[in-house]
MARKENU-950293 format. One record per residue (C-alpha): chain; residue in one letter; residue number from 1; x, y, z. Coordinates in nm, 3 decimals, m for minus. Layout:
REM MARKENU-950293
> cadena:residuo:num:px:py:pz
> A:A:NUM:X:Y:Z
...
//
This chain:
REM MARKENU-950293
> cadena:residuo:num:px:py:pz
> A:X:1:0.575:m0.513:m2.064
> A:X:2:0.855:m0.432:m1.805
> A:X:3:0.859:m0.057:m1.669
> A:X:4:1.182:0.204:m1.666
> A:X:5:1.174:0.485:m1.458
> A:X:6:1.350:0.797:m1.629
> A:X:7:1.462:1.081:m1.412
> A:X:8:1.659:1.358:m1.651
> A:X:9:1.636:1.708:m1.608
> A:X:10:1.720:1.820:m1.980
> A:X:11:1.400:1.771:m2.194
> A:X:12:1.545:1.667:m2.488
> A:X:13:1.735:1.406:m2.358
> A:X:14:1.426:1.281:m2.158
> A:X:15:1.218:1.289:m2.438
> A:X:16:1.447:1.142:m2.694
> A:X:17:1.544:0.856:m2.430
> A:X:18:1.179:0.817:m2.344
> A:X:19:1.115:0.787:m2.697
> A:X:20:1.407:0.522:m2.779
> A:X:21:1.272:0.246:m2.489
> A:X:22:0.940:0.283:m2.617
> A:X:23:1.036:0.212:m2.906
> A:X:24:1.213:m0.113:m2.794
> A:X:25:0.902:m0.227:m2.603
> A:X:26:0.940:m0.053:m2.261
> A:X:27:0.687:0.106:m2.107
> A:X:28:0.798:0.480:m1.987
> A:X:29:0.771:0.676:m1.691
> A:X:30:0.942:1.003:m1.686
> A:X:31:1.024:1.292:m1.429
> A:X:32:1.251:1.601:m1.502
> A:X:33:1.396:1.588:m1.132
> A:X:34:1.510:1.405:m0.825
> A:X:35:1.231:1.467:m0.598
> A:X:36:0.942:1.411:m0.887
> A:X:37:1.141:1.083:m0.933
> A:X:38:1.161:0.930:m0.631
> A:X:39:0.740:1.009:m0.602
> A:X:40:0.705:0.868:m0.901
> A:X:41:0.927:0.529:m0.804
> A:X:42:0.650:0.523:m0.511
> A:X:43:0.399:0.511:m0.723
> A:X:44:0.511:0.327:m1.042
> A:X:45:0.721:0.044:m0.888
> A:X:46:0.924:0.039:m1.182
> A:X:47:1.131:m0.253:m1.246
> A:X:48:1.427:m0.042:m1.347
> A:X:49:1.573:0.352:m1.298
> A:X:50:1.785:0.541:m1.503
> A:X:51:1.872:0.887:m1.336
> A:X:52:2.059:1.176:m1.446
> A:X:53:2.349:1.286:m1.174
> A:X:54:2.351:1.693:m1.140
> A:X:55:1.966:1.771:m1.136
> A:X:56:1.764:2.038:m0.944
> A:X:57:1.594:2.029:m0.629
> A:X:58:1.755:1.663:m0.556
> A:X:59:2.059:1.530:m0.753
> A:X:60:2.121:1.184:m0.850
> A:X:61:2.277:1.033:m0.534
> A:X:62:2.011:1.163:m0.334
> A:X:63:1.750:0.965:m0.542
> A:X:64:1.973:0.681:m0.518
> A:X:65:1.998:0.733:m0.100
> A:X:66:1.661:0.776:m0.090
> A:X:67:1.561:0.429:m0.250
> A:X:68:1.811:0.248:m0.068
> A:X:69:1.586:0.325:0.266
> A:X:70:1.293:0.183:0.120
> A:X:71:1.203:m0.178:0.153
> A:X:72:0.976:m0.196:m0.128
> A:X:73:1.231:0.034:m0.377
> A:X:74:1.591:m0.062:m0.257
> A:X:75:1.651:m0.400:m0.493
> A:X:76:1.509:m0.220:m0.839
> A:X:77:1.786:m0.223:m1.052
> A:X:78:1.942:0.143:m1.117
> A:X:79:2.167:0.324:m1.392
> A:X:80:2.341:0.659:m1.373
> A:X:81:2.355:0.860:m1.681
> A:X:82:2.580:1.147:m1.698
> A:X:83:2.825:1.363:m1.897
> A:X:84:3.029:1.360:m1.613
> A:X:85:3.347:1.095:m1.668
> A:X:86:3.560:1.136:m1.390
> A:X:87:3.683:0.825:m1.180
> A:X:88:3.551:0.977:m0.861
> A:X:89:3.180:1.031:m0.985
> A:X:90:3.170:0.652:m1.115
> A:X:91:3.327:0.555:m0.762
> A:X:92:3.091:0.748:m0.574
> A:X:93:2.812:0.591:m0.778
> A:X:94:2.903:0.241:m0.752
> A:X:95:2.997:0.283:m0.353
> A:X:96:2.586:0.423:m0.348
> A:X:97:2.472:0.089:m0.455
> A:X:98:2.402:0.233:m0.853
> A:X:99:2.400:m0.105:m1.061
> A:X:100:2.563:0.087:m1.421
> A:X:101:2.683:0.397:m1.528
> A:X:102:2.639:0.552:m1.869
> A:X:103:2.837:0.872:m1.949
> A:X:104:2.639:1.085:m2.200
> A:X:105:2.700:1.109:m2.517
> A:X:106:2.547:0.757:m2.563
> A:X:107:2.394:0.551:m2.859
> A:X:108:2.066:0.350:m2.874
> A:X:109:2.273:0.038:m2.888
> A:X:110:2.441:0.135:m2.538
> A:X:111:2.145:0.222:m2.379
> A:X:112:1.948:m0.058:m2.412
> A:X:113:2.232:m0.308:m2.371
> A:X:114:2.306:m0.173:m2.020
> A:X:115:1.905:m0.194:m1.987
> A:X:116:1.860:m0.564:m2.071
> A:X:117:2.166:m0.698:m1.881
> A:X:118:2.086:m0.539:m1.563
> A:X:119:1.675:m0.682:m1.630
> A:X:120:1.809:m1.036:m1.651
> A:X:121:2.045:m1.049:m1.376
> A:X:122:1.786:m0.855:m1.148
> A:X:123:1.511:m1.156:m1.320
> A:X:124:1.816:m1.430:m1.217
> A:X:125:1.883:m1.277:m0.837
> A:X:126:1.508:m1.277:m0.801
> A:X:127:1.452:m1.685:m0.934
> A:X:128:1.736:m1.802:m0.691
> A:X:129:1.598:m1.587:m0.427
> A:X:130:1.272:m1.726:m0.458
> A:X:131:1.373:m2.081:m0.450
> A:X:132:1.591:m2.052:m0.145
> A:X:133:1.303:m1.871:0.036
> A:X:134:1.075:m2.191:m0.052
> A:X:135:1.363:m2.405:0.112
> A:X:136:1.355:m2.222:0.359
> A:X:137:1.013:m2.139:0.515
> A:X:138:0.955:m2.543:0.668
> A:X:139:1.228:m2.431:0.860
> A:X:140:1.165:m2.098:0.947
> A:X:141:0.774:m2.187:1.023
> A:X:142:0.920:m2.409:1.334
> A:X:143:1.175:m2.107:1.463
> A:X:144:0.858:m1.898:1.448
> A:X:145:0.649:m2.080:1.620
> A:X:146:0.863:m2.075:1.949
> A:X:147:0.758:m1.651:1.923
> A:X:148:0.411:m1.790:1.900
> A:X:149:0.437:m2.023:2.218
> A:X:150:0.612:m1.696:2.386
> A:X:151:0.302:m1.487:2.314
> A:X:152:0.078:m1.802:2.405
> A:X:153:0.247:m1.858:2.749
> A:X:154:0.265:m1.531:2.854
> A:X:155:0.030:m1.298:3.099
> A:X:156:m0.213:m1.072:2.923
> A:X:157:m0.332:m0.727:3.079
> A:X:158:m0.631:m0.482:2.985
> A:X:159:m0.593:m0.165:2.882
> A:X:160:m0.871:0.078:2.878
> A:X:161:m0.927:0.359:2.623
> A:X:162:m0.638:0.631:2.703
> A:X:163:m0.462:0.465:2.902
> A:X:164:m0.106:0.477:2.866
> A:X:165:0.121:0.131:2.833
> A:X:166:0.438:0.265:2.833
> A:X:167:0.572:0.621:2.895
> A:X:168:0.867:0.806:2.637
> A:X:169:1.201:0.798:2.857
> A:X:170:1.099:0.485:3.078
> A:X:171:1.347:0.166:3.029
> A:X:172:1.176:m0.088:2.901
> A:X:173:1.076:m0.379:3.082
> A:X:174:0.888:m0.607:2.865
> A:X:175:0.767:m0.643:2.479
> A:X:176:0.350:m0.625:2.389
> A:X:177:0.147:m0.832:2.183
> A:X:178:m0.148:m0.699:2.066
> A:X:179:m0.409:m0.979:2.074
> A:X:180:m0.739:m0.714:2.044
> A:X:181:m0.796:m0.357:2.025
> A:X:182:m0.551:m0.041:1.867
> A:X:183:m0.290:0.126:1.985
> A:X:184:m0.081:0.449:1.894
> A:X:185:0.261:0.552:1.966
> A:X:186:0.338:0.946:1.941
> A:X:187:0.618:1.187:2.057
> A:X:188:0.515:1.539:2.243
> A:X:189:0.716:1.872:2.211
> A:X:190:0.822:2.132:2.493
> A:X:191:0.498:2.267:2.436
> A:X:192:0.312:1.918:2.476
> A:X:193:0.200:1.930:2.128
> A:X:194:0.148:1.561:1.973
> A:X:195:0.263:1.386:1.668
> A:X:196:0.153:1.021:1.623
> A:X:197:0.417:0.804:1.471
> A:X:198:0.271:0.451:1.476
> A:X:199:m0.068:0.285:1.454
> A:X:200:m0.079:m0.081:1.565
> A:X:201:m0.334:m0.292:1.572
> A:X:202:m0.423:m0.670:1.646
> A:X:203:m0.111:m0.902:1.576
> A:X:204:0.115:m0.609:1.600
> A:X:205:0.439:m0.611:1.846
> A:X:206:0.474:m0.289:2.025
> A:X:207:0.765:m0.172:2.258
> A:X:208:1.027:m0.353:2.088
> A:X:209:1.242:m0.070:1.968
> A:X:210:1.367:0.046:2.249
> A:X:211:1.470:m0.359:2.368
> A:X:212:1.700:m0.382:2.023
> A:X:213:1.830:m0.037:2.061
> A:X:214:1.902:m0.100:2.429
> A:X:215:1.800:0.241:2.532
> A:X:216:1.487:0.403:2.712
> A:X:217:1.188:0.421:2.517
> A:X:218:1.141:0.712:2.269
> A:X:219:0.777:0.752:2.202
> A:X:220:0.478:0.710:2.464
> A:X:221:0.244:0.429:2.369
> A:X:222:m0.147:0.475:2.478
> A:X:223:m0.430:0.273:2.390
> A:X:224:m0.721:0.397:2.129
> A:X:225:m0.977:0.204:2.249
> A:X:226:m1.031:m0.109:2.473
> A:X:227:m0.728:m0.363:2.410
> A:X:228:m0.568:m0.678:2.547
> A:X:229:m0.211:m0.695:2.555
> A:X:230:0.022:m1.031:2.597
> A:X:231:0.300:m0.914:2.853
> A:X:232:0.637:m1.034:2.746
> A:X:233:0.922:m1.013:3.000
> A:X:234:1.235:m0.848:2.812
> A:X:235:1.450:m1.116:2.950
> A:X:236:1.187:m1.396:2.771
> A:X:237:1.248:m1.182:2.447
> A:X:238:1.621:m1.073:2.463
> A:X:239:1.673:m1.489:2.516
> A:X:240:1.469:m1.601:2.193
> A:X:241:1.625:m1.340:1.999
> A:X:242:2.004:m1.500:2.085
> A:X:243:1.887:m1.820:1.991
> A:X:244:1.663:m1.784:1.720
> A:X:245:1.800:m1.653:1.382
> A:X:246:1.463:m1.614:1.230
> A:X:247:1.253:m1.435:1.545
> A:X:248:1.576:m1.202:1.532
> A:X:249:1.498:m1.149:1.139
> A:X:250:1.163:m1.081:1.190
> A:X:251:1.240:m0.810:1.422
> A:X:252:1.484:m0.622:1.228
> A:X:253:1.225:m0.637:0.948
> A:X:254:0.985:m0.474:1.158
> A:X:255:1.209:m0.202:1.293
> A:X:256:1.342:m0.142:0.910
> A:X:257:0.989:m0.094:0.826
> A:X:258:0.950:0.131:1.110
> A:X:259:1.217:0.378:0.985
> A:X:260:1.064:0.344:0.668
> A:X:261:0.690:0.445:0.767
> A:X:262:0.857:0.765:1.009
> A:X:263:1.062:0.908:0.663
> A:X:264:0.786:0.885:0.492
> A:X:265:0.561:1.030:0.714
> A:X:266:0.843:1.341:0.783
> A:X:267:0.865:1.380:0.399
> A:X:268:0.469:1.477:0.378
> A:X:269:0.427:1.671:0.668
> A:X:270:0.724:1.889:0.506
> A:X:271:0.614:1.871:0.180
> A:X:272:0.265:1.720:0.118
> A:X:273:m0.060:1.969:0.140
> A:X:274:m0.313:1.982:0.398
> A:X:275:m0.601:1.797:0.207
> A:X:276:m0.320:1.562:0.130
> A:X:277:m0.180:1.465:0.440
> A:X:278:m0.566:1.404:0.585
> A:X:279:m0.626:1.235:0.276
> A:X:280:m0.299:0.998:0.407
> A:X:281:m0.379:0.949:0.769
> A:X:282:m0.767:0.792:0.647
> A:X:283:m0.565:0.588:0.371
> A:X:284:m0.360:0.485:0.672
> A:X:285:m0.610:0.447:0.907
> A:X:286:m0.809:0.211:0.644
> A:X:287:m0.484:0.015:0.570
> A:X:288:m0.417:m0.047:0.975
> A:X:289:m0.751:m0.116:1.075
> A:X:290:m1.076:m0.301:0.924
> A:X:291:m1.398:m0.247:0.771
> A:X:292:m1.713:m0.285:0.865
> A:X:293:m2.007:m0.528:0.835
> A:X:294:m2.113:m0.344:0.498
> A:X:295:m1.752:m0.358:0.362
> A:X:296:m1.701:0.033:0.414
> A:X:297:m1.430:0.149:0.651
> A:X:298:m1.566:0.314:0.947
> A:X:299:m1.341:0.451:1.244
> A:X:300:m1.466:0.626:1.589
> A:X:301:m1.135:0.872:1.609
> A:X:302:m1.129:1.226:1.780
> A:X:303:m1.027:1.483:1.571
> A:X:304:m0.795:1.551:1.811
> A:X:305:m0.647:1.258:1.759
> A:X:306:m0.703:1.249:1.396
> A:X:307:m0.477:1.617:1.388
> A:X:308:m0.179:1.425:1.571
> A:X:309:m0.164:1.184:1.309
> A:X:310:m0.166:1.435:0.998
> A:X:311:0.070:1.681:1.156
> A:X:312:m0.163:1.987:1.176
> A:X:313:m0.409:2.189:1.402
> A:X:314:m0.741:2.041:1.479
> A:X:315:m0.915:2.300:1.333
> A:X:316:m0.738:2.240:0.992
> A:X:317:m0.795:1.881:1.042
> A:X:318:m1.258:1.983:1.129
> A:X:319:m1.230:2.207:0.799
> A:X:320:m1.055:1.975:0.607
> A:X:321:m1.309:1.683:0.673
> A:X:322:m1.631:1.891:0.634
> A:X:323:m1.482:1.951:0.266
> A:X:324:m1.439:1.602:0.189
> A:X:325:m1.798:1.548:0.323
> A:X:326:m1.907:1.815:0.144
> A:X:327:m1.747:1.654:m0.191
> A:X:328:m1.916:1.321:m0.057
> A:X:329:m1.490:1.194:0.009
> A:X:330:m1.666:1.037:0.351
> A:X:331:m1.983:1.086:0.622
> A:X:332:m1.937:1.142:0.955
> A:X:333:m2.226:1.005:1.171
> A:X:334:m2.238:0.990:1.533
> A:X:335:m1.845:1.109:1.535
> A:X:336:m1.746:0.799:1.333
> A:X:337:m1.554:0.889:1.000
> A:X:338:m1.679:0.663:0.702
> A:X:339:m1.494:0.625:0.391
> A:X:340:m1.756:0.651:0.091
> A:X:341:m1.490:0.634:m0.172
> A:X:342:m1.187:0.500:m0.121
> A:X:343:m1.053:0.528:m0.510
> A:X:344:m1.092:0.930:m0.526
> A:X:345:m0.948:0.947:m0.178
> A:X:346:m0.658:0.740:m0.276
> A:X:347:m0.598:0.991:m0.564
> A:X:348:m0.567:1.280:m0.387
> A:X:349:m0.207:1.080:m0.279
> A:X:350:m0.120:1.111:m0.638
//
């Protein structure tokens, strides 16, 4: 059963749309504005929007902005639907990226017309997609293995725990591989205060930012625990990414993703609760690193640390853990935090 996303402000209209694609065999999310919406798309993965235009807290076009700079959200197809007729509002629209416009009044027959032709040429984009991709990955295997050889070829350095690899406002020099160990990247205030903006672990890149951008280095970079890095000279990089379409691919990916992870991660330290965003940084943790030998995630972490990662105080971030210890969330033993259950965790992200 494919999935529509309904944003629409006016109840009746939500509920009588809701109530017309259920009928035709759609399965129905709805959310009565822009911001519920575009938490919902999160969630949902819906394989097709239709959003009002003039809605509280965040109108139609900044749903529609706000999809477009997510990897995972930016290709679902999407339909405006609006009393508002003018030339300039379906211009705007279309400019956006929307893929229809309906103008409200509408009938049944309307509705799910635009639905099912924007389903089937999403379900056509995504078949030829897929076979060009399997053309193309014997290829793209052998360009990607000359980033391996780079990697393979190149000096490697330790790193002990806390000790910096690269400083914020230094020019960068070289790119980092990250063949063992964890490594964070985080930005400090006039006061010196701390926000971490990037986790990396083993098989992660690190330092490659500020190579693309062509510009000093905007974070500071410190090891977690005990790592080996493979030192890339920038020259070695810069040279592979000139001749190699798909290394150069890769690497806009990974800085797209980048952007991706530091909106998000703005978004719930401006919006999300306390419990919530410590409930996020574990999820994220868990997701970044692995678990142990009994299958349960375990992480040695200072809450100091910990606090940079969530955006708050340590002292929020002590009180906040003895609670979800105290509602058996994780343990802490020996200053490790343990996940005991990852499922109610997870829903506290809901």
């Amino acid at each position: 059963m494919q999935r529509v996303l309904l944003i629409e402000d006016n109840d009746e209209i939500r509920e009588n749309t809701a109530e017309i694609l259920e009928l035709a065999n759609y399965k129905v999310d709805t959310a009565p504005n822009g911001k519920l919406g575009v938490e919902m798309a999160l969630d949902c993965k819906p394989d097709l929007i239709i959003c009002d235009v003039m809605m509280p807290v965040l109108d139609g076009y900044g749903v529609l902005h706000l999809l477009h700079k997510n990897e995972t959200l930016r290709n679902i197809p999407f339909i405006f639907l609006t009393a508002k007729a003018e030339r300039g509002d379906f211009r705007k629209g279309m400019e956006m990226g929307a893929d229809d416009y309906i103008t409200k009044p509408f009938s049944d027959i309307e509705l799910l017309t635009a639905i099912e032709s924007r389903l089937k040429k999403s379900a056509l984009l995504q078949k030829n997609l897929d076979a060009a991709t399997s053309q193309q990955l014997p290829e793209e295997a052998g360009n990607l293995k000359a980033l391996q050889e780079l990697v393979e070829n190149s000096a490697v350095n330790l790193y002990k725990k806390k000790q910096l690899i690269y400083a914020e406002g230094n020019h960068p020099l070289r790119l980092f591989y990250i063949q063992k160990g964890k490594v964070k990247t985080y930005k400090t205030n006039d006061d010196g205060k701390e926000l971490t903006v990037g986790l990396f672990g083993e098989g992660d890149y690190v330092g490659y930012t500020a190579i693309l951008e062509g510009t000093v280095y905007k974070e500071t970079t410190e090891a977690i625990e005990d790592t080996k890095l493979a030192i890339i000279a920038k020259e070695d990089f810069e040279k592979l990414l000139r001749t190699n379409k798909e290394v150069a691919q890769q690497f806009i990916q990974l800085l797209a993703q980048s952007v991706t992870e530091r909106e998000r991660q703005l978004v719930g330290i401006a919006y999300n609760s306390l419990r919530k965003r410590v409930a996020e940084a574990l999820v994220l943790l868990q997701k970044k690193y692995t678990k142990d030998d009994e299958g349960k995630f375990s992480i040695h972490i200072s809450r100091e640390d910990l606090a940079h990662i969530a955006g708050t105080a340590t002292e929020s971030i002590i009180r906040t853990l003895s609670d979800f210890k105290s509602e058996k969330l994780i343990d802490i033993k020996e200053g490790s935090i343990i996940i005991l259950d990852e499922k109610r965790l997870g829903a506290l992200l809901n």
